[in-house]
C-alpha positions as CSV (number, residue, x, y, z in Angstrom):
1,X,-15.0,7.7,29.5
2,X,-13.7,10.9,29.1
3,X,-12.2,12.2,25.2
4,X,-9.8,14.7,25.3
5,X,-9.5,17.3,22.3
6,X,-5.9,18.6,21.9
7,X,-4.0,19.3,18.4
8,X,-0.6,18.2,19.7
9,X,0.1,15.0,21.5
10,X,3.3,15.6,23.8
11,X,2.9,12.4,25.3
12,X,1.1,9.7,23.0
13,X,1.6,6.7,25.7
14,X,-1.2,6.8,28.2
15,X,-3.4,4.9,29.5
16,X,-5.2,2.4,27.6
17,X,-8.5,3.8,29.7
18,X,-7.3,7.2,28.7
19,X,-8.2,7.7,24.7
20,X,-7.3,11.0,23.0
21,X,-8.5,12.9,19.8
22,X,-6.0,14.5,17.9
23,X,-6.7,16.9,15.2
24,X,-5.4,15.7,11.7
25,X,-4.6,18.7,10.7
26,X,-4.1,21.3,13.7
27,X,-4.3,24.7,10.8
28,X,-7.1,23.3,9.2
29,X,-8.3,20.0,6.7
30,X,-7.1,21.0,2.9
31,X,-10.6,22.2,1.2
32,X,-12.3,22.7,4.8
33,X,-15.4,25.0,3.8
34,X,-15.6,26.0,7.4
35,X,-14.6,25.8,10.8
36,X,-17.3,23.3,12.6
37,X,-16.9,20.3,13.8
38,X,-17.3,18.5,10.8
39,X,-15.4,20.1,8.8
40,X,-12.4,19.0,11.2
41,X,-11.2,14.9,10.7
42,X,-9.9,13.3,13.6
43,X,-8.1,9.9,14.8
44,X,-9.2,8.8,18.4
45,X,-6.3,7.3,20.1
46,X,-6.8,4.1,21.9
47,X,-3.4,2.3,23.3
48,X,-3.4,-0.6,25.0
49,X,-2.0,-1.8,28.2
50,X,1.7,-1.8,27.9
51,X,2.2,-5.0,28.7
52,X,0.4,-6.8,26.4
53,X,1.3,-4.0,23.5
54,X,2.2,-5.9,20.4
55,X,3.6,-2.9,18.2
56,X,0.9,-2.9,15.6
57,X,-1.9,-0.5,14.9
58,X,-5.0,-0.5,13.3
59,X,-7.4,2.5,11.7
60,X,-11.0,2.1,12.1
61,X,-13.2,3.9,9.6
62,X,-17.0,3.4,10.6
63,X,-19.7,3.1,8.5
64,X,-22.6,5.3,7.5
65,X,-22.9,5.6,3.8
66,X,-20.6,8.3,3.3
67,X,-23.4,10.6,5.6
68,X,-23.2,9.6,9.2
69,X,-20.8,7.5,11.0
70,X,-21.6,4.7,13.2
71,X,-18.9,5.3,15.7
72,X,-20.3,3.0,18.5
73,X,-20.4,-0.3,17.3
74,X,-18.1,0.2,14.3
75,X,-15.9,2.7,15.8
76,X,-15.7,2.5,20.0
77,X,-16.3,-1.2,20.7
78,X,-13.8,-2.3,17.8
79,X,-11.1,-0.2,19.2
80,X,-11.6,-1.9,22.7
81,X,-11.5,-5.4,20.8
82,X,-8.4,-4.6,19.6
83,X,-6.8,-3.2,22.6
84,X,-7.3,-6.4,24.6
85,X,-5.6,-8.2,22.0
86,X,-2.4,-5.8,22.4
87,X,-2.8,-3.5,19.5
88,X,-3.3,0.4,19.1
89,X,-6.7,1.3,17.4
90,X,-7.4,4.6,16.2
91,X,-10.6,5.8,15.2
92,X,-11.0,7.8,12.2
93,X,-13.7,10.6,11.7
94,X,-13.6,11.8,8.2
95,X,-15.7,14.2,6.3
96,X,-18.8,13.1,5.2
97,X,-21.3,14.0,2.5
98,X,-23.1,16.2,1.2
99,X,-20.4,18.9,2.5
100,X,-17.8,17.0,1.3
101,X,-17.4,14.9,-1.5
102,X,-14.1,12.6,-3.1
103,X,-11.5,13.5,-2.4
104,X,-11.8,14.9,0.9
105,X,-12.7,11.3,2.5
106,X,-9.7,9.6,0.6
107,X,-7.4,12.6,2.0
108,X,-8.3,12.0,5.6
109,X,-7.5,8.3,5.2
110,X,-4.4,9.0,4.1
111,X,-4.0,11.4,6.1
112,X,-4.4,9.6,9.0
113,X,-2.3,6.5,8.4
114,X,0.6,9.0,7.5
115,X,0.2,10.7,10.9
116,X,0.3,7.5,12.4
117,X,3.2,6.3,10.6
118,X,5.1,9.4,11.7
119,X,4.2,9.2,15.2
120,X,5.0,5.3,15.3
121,X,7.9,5.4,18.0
122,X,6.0,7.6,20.5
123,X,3.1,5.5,19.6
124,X,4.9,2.1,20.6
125,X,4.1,0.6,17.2
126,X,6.5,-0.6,14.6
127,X,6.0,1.8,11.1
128,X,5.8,-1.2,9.0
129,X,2.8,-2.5,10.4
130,X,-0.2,-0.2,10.3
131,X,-3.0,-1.4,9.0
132,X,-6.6,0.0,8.1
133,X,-9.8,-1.2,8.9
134,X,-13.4,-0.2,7.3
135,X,-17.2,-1.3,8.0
136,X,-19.4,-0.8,4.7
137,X,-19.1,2.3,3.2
138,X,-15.9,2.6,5.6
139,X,-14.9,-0.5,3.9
140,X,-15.2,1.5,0.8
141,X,-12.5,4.5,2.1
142,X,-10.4,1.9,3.8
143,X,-10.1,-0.3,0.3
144,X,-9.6,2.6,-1.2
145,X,-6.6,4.0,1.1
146,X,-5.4,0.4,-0.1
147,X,-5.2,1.2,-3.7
148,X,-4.3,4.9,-3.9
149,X,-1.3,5.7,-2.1
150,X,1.7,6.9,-2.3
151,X,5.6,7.1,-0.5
152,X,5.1,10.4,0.8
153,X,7.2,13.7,0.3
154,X,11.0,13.4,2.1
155,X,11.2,17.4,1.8
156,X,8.0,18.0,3.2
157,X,8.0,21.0,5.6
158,X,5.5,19.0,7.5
159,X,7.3,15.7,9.1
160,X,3.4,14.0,8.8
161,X,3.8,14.4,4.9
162,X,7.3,13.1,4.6
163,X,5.8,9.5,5.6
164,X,3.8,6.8,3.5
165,X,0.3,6.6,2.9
166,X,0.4,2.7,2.1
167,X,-1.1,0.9,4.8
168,X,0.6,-2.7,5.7
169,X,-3.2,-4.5,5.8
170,X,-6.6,-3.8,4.8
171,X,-9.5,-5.5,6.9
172,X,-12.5,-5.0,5.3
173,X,-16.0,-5.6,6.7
174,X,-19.0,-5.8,4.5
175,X,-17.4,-3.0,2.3
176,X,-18.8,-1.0,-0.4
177,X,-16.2,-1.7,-3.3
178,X,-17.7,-1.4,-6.4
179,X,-19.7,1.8,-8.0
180,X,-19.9,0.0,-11.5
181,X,-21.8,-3.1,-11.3
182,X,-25.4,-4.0,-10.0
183,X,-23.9,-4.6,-6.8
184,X,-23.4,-0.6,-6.2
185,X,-24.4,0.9,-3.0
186,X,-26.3,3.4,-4.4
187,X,-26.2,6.0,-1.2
188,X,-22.8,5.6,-0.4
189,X,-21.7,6.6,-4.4
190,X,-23.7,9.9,-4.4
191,X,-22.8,10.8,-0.8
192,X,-18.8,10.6,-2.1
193,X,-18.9,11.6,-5.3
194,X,-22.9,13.9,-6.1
195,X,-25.2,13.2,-8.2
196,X,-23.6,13.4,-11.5
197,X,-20.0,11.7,-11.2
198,X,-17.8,11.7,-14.0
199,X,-17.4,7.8,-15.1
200,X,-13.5,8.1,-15.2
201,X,-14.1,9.0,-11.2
202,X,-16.6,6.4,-11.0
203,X,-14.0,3.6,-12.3
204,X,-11.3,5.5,-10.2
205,X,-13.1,4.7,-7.5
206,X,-14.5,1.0,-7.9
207,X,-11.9,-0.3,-6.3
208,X,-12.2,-3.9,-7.9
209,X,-10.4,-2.1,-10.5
210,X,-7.6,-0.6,-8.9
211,X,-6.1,-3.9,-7.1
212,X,-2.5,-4.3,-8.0
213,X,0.2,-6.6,-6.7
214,X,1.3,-4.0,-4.1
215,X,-2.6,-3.5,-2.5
216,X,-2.0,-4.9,1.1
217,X,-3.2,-8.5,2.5
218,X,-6.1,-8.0,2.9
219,X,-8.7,-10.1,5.2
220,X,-12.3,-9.6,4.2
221,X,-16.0,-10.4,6.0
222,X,-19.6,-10.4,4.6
223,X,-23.1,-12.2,4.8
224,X,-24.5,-13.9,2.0
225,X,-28.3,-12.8,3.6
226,X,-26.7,-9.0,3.0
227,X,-28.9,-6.8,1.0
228,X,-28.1,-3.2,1.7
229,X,-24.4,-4.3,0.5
230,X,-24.2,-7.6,-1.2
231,X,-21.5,-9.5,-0.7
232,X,-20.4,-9.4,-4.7
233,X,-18.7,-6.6,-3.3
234,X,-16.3,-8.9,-1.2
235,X,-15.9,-11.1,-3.8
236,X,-15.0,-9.0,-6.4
237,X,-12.0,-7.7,-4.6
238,X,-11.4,-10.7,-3.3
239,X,-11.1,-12.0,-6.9
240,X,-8.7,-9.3,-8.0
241,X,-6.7,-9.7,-5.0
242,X,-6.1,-13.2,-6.4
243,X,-5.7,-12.3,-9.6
244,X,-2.8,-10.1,-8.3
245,X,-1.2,-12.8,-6.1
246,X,-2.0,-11.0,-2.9
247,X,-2.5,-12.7,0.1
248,X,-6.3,-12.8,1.0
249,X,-8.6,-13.7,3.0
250,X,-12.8,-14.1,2.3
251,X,-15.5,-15.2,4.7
252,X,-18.8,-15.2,3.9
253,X,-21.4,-16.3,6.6
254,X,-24.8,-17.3,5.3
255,X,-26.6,-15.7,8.0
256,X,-26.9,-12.0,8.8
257,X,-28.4,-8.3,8.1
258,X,-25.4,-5.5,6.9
259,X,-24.3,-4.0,9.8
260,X,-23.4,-6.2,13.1
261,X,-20.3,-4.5,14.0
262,X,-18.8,-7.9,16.1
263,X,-21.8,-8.8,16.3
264,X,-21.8,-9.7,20.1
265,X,-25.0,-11.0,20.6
266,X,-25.1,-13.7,17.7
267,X,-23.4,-17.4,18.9
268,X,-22.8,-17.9,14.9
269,X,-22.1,-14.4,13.3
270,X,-20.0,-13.4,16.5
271,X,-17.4,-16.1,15.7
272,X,-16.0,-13.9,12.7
273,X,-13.7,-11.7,14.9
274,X,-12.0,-14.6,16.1
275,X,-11.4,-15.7,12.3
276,X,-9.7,-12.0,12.4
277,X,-7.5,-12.3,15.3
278,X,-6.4,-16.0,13.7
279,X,-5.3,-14.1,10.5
280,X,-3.9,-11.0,12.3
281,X,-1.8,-13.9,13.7
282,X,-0.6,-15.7,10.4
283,X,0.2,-12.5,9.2
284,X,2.6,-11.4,12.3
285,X,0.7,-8.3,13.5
286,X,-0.1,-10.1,16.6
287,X,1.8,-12.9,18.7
288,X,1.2,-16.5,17.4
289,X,1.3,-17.9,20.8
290,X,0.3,-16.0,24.5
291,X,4.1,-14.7,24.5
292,X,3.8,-11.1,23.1
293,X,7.3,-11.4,20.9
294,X,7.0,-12.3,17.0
295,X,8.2,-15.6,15.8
């Protein structure tokens, strides 16, 4: 499959065989500190057949402790899950750690649902539902896009910046969330924030304790058996999300090491994306039935 690098996208609605990687920011990311390639975020476009397109989108931030990104089965084969359902997937590759720390991976987030939000209509996706999508410590950046956002700037020379950075859903999968209980994923903490993190940060950044009534519905998957994240972290947010009113959804399977992905090749553990595509369902961002119009 061949990935095309371009800064602009004149025409966003190829081929669902045809992805494309856009630049997030084509002059350079805001405290880049230098020109490689990973010093340069990107979204991977992936749009589905236009037939079947449902007008949502997702964001998919992979996993890899804040230090390496697990772009195959938390990046590539998730977008390809998605487009088969109907929906536009775009895969996300933020800065990572040690070169970068907080915010830089929080900016690219943002960054990247407001680039999708202001290319929606070329996009063949409604604005209003975009969500974001995160695998461990991706689950981390992707809660925390959830509950640090903000309405965007209307005079902004740049059109991206005039646009929201609030995503519609969060769908978190075995995330890191909390950097102030036993439950802390050590790695992914000092990867995103060094070695000696101010505790306000810290706090800033468990994002247990940054849920508020307007944090997205949010659908959420772990494994009891977990230990490289337990799945405290799941139920902690899934606890303030309740405690805030806002729509959730937890499942925990007993069963299962961190990091499956979709976990194809387990009868059991490979059932939780169809839990997914029953909530992406309840929650209108795809069709109820096989017709491909909202009810």
């Amino acid at each position: 499959m061949r990935i095309l690098l371009i800064a602009l996208v004149p025409a966003l609605l190829v081929a669902a065989s045809e992805p494309r990687t856009v630049l997030l920011w084509p002059n350079g990311a805001p405290g880049a500190v230098g020109d490689q390639a990973a010093d340069k975020p990107t979204l991977t476009i992936y749009l589905p057949d236009k037939a079947k397109a449902a007008g949502s989108g997702v964001i998919i931030c992979p996993g890899g402790g804040y230090s390496v990104l697990a772009m195959d089965h938390e990046g590539f084969q998730v977008a390809d899950w998605y487009n088969r359902r109907g929906m536009a997937a775009f895969i996300l590759k933020y800065r990572l750690g040690p070169r970068y720390h907080h915010p830089a991976m929080l900016n690219d987030a943002q960054r990247a649902i407001r680039w999708v939000r202001a290319h929606a209509a070329e996009l063949g996706i409604s604005a209003d539902r975009i969500g974001i999508m995160g695998f461990s410590a991706g689950g981390h950046l992707a809660s925390s896009a959830g509950t640090h956002f903000d309405e965007g700037e209307p005079s902004a020379a740049d059109p991206v910046n005039r646009a929201g950075s609030r995503p519609d859903f969060l769908v978190l999968c075995y995330p890191v969330i909390s950097f102030t209980t036993p439950y802390t994923h050590k790695g992914s903490m000092r990867h995103l924030l060094g070695e000696h993190p101010d505790p306000k940060l810290v706090e800033f950044l468990s994002s247990e304790k940054q849920v508020t009534n307007r944090t997205p519905p949010t659908f959420l998957f772990h494994t009891d058996s977990d230990t490289g994240v337990p799945a405290e972290n799941s139920v902690l947010f899934y606890l303030a999300l309740r405690a805030h009113k806002v729509p959730a959804e937890l499942h925990i399977y007993e069963q299962g090491p961190h990091g499956v992905g979709l976990a194809p090749g387990n009868p059991i553990l490979g059932t939780w994306p169809a839990r997914l595509e029953d909530w992406l369902k309840i929650r209108h961002i795809l069709p109820r039935d096989g017709a491909f119009g909202l009810r």
